[in-house]
C-alpha positions in Angstrom: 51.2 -49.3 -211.4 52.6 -51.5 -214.0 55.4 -53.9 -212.9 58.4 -54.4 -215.4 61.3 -56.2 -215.6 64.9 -54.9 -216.2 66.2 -56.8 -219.4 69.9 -56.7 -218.9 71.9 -55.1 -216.3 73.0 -51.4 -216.3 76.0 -52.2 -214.3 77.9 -55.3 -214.5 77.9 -57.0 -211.0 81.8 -57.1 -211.3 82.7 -53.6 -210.4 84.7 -51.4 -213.2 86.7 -50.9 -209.7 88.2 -54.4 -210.2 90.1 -53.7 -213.5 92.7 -51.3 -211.2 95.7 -53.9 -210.5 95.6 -53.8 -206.1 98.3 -51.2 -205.2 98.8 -49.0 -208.4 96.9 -46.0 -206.9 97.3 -43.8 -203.7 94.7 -41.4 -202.1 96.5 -38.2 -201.2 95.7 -37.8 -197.2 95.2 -33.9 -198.1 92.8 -33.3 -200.5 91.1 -37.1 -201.4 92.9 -37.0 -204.6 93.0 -40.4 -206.2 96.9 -40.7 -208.3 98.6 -43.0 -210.1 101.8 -44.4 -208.0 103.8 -43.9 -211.0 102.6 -40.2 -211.6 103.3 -39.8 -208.2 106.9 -41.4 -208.6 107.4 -39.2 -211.5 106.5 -36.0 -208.9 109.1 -37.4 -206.2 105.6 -38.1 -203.8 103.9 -35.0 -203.9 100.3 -34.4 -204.8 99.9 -32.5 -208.2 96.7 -31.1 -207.3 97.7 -29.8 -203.7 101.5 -30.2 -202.9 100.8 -32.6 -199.7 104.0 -34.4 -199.8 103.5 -37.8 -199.0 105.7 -39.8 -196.3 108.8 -41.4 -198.5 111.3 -44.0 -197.0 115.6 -43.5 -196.8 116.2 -45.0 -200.7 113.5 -42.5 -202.2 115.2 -39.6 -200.0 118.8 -40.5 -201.5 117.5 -40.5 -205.1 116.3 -37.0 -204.4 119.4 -35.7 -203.1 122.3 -37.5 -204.0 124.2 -37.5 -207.8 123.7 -40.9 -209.3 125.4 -43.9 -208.2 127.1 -41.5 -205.5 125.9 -42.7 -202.3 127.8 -45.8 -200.3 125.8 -47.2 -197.2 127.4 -47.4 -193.9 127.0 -49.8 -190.8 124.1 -51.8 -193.2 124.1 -54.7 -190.6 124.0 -53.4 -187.3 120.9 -54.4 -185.3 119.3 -54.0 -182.4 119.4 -56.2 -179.2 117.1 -56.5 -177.0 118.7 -55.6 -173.6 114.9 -55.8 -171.3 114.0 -58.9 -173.0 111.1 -56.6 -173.8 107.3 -57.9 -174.3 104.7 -56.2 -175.3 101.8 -57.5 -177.5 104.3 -59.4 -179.0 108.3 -60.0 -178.1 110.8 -57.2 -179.0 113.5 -59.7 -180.9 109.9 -61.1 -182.7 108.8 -57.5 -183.8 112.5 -56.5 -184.9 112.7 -59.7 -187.3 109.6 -59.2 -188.6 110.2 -55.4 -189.5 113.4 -55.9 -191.2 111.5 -58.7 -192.7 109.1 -56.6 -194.2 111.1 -53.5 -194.7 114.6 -55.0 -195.9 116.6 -52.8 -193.5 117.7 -53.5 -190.1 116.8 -50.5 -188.2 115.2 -47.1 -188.4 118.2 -45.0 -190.2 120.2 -45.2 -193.3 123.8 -43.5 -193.3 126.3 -43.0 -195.6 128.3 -41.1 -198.0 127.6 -39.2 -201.3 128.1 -36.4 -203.3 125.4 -33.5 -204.0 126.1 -31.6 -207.2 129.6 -33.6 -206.7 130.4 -32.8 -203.3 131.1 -35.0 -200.7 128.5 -34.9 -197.9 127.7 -37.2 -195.1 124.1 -38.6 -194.4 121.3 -39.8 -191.9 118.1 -40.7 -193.1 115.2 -41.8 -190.9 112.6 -44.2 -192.0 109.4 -44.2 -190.4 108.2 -47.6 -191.9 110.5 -49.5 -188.9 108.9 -49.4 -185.6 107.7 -45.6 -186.4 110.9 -44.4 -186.9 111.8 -45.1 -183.4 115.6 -44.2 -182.1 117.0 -46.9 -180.2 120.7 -47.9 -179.7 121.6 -48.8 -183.3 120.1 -45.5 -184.3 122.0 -43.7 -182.0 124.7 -45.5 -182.8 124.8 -45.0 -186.1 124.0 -41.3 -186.3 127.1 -41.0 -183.6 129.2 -42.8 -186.1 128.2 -40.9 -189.1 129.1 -37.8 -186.9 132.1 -39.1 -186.7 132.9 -39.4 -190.6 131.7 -35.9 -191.1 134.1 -34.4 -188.2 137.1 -36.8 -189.5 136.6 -36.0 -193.0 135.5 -32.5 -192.4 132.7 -32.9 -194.6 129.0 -31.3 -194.3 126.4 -33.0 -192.4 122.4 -33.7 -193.4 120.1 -35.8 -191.4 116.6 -36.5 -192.3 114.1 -37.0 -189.2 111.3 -38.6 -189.7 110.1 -40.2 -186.3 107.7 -40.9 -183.6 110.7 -40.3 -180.9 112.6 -42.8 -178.7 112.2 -46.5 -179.2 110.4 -47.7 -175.7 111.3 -51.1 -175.9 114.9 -49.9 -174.8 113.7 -47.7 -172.3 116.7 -45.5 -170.8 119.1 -47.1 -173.3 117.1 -45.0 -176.1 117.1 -41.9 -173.8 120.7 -42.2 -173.8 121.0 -41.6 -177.2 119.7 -38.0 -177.1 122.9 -37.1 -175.1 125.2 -39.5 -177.2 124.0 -37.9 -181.0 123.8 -34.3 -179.2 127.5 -34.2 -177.7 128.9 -35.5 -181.2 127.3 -32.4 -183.0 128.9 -30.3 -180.2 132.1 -31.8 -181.6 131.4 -30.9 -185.0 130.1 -27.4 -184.3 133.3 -26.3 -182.7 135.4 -27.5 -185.5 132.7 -25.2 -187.5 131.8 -28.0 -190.3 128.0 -27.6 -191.3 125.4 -29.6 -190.0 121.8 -29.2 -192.2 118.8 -30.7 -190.4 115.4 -31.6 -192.3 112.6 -32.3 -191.1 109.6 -34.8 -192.2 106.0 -35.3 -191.3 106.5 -36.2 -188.9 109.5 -35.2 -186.4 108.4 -36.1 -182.6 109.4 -36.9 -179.2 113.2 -37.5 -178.3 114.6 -37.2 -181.9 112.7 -33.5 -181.8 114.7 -33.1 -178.5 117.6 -33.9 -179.8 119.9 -33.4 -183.0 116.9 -32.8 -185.3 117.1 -29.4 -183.7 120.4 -28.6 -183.8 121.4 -28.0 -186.9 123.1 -24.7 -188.3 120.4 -24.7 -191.0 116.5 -26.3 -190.2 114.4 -27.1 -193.3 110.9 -28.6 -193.1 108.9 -30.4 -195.6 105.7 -28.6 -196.3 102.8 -29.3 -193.6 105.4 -31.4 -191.6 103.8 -32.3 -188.2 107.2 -30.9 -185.8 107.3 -31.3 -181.5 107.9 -32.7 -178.6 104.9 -34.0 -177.2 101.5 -34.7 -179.4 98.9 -31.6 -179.3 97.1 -33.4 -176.8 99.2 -33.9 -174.2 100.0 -29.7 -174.4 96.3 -29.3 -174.0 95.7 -31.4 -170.9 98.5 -29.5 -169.8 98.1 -26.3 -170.2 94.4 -26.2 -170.3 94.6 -24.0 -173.3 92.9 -24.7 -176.9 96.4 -24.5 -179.2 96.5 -22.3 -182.4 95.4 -23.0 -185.5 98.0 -25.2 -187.5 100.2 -25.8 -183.9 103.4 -27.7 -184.5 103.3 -27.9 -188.5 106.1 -26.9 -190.2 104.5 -22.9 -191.2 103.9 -22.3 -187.7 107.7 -23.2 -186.9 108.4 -21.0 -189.8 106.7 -18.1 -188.4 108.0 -18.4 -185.0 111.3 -19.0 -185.8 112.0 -22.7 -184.8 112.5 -23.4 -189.0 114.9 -21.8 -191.2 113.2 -22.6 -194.5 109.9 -24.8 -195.9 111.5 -26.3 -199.0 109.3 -28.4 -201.4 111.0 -31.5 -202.1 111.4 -30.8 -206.1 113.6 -27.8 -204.7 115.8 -30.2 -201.7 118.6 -30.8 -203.5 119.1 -27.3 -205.3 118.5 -25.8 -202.2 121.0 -28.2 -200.0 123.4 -28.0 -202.6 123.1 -24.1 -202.2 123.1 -23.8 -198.7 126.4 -26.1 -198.9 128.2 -23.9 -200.8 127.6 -20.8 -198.4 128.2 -22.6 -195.2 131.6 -24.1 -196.8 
């Protein structure tokens, strides 16, 4: 057997991989699909090839719903304190400042006011890029205060949930909040002003338990991962295997914990609608 020698390379040694710019493409989580962040912008965050809608923060969520330039932030600066002095792997004050470092808010919710198809609307959207989403006091707080607007005003309602529950480094002071946000809607329910609820992947724990499901109207994002407590936890407990698909949002659908699964090209049309018949 003759031995032979290569003459020049087949491959260069740099990889073609290393003429994409870092951070210009995403891998849909769904079907391995390998996109284009600006195609992807361009499609609101949903995969072309198989509609997974990716997770999107608060500022994406109000250029989806809201008319242009119609949205004013409330409460921007409120923060969290740290009431237990709580440690974990690192300090609770340390992992706040570092999160609204890196995120450029200062806690888990955006609220506000805006107009969809030019009416007035008040607004809670959860972001799960700070602390998970978690719902702490300033959460609480300001979900009670947008409440507030909506009842005062007598304008509709939307909250977006996208969260991993109550924050833990506030212990019962996060609990509290489940009563707090709950009562409020209470409030507004009795003076009949609408209150729509939607729900992102994913929706858990104490904000699941609370006024995520109590709205007049529930709409889920496709594929949405909805409940109380993780899959897992049911299991152990009730020594059962779960059903296929258990606590996604067409399970919900088809046992009537979800009003609607809305694709997120169709939000607004379909808020602005339901606004209309509830009004």
């Amino acid at each position: 057997m003759g031995w032979f020698k290569r003459n020049k390379e087949n491959i260069s040694p740099e990889s073609k991989k290393s003429d994409i710019p870092d951070g210009q493409w995403s891998k849909c989580e769904d079907c391995g699909e390998i996109i284009h962040n600006k195609q992807l912008e361009v499609n609101i965050w949903v995969c072309p090839k198989c509609n997974y809608h990716f997770r999107i923060g608060s500022e994406q969520y109000i250029s989806v719903l809201f008319d242009k330039s119609s949205f004013k932030e409330h409460d921007k600066k409120m923060k969290s304190g740290d009431p237990l002095e709580f440690n974990d792997t690192k300090k609770y004050t340390d992992r706040i400042n570092a999160t609204i470092k890196k995120t450029g808010m200062n806690d888990a919710v955006r609220t506000g006011t805006g107009k969809i198809d030019n009416k007035k609307t008040a607004f809670a959207c959860m972001d799960f890029g700070f602390i998970g989403g978690s719902m702490g006091s300033v959460v609480g707080e300001k979900i009670a205060r947008i409440i507030d607007v909506a009842y005062n005003e007598k304008i509709p309602l939307i909250i977006i949930s996208q969260s991993g529950g109550a924050r833990m480094m506030e212990g019962a002071f996060s609990l509290m909040q489940m009563g707090k946000t709950s009562s409020r809607l209470a409030k507004l329910a009795d003076a009949k002003i609408p209150f729509i609820s939607i729900l992102a992947d994913p929706t858990t724990g104490g904000v699941t338990a609370s006024y995520a499901m109590l709205g007049d109207v529930i709409i889920a994002e496709p594929k949405a991962l909805i409940g109380f407590a993780g899959p897992r936890v049911i299991k152990q407990t009730i020594g059962k295997d779960l059903p296929q698909g258990f606590q996604r949002s067409e399970f919900l659908l088809e046992n009537g914990f979800v009003d609607f699964i809305v694709n997120r090209k169709q939000l607004k049309e379909k808020v602005s609608q339901l606004i209309d018949y509830l009004t």
